[in-house]
VEXVEX-553596 format. One record per residue (C-alpha): residue in one letter; x, y, z. Coordinates in pm, whole numbers, plus 50000, padded with zeros to 5 digits. Layout:
N
aXYZ...
//
This chain:
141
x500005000050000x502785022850079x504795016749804x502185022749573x501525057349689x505045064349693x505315055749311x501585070849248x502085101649436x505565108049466x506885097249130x504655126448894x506025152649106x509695144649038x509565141248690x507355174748686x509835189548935x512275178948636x510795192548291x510005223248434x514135232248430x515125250148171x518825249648084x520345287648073x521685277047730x518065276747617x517115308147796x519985325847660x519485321347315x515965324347330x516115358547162x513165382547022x516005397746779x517815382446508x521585365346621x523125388646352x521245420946448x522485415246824x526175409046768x525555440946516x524845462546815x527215443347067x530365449146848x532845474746735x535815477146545x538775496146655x541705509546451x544625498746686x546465465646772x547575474647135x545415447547283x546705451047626x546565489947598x542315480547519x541985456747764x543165480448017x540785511447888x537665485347877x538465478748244x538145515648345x535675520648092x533805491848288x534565506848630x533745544048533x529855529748427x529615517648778x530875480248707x532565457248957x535145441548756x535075398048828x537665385848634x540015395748346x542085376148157x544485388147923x545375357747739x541755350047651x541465388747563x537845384447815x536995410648104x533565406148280x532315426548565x528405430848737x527115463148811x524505462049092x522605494049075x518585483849114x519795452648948x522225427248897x523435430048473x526515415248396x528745422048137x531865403547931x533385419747733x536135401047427x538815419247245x540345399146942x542645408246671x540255416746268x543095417346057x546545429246048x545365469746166x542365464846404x540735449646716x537425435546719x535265441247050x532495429847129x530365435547473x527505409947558x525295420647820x523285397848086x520295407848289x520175374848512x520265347148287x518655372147977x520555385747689x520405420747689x518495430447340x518275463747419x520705487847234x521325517047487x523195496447714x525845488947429x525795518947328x526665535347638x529715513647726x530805517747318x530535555747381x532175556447694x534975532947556x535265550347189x536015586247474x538325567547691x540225553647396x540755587747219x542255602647568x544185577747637x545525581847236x545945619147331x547585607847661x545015631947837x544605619448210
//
């Protein structure tokens, strides 16, 4: 008797525990916008090769927008920080050599487990780093 409400009563409830998980992979790509018109807004080009002069500037950049910086490598050319003002978005940002004259970087934003569609956060870190970049090219402190 017991055993049989165990596997009538008990057994649904895990495996509807179970398909109602949704891997963050899923959730992730589970975008409104096109892939191409996203990584149209998340990246710029940049006409320099210093990579470790950019990673530096994206750091500041980061910090100066109010961005806790988490981890950096330079190796991977990756920087991600969280900025925790109302709410937790999280940031990485990649910087990889586009030819022989220019970096490629490219910002992709988080809002919990959501992509960031939204333009104006892009924008604003793209301003703030295309500013930073020409003072630090002017060596203006």
């Amino acid at each position: 008797m017991r055993t049989k409400f165990i596997i009538s009563f008990l057994l649904p409830l895990c495996f509807a525990a179970l398909s109602s998980c949704v891997p963050s992979t899923k959730q992730v790509l589970a975008t409104k916008e096109s892939q191409v018109k996203l990584r149209s807004i998340q990246t710029r080009a940049f006409d320099t090769t210093d990579r470790e002069m950019m990673l530096r500037t994206i750091i500041a950049t980061l910090q100066d927008l109010g961005f806790i910086i988490d981890k950096a490598d330079d190796v991977l050319g990756t920087v991600s920080g969280t900025k925790l003002d109302r709410y937790a978005l999280r940031m990485t940002v990649t910087v990889r050599s586009r030819g022989e004259t220019q970096l490629l970087v490219r910002a992709n934003a988080q809002y919990e487990i959501y992509a960031v569609e939204d333009p104006e956060p892009y924008q604003q870190f793209f301003e703030s780093l295309s500013k930073a970049l020409f003072l630090t090219a002017h060596q203006v402190d």
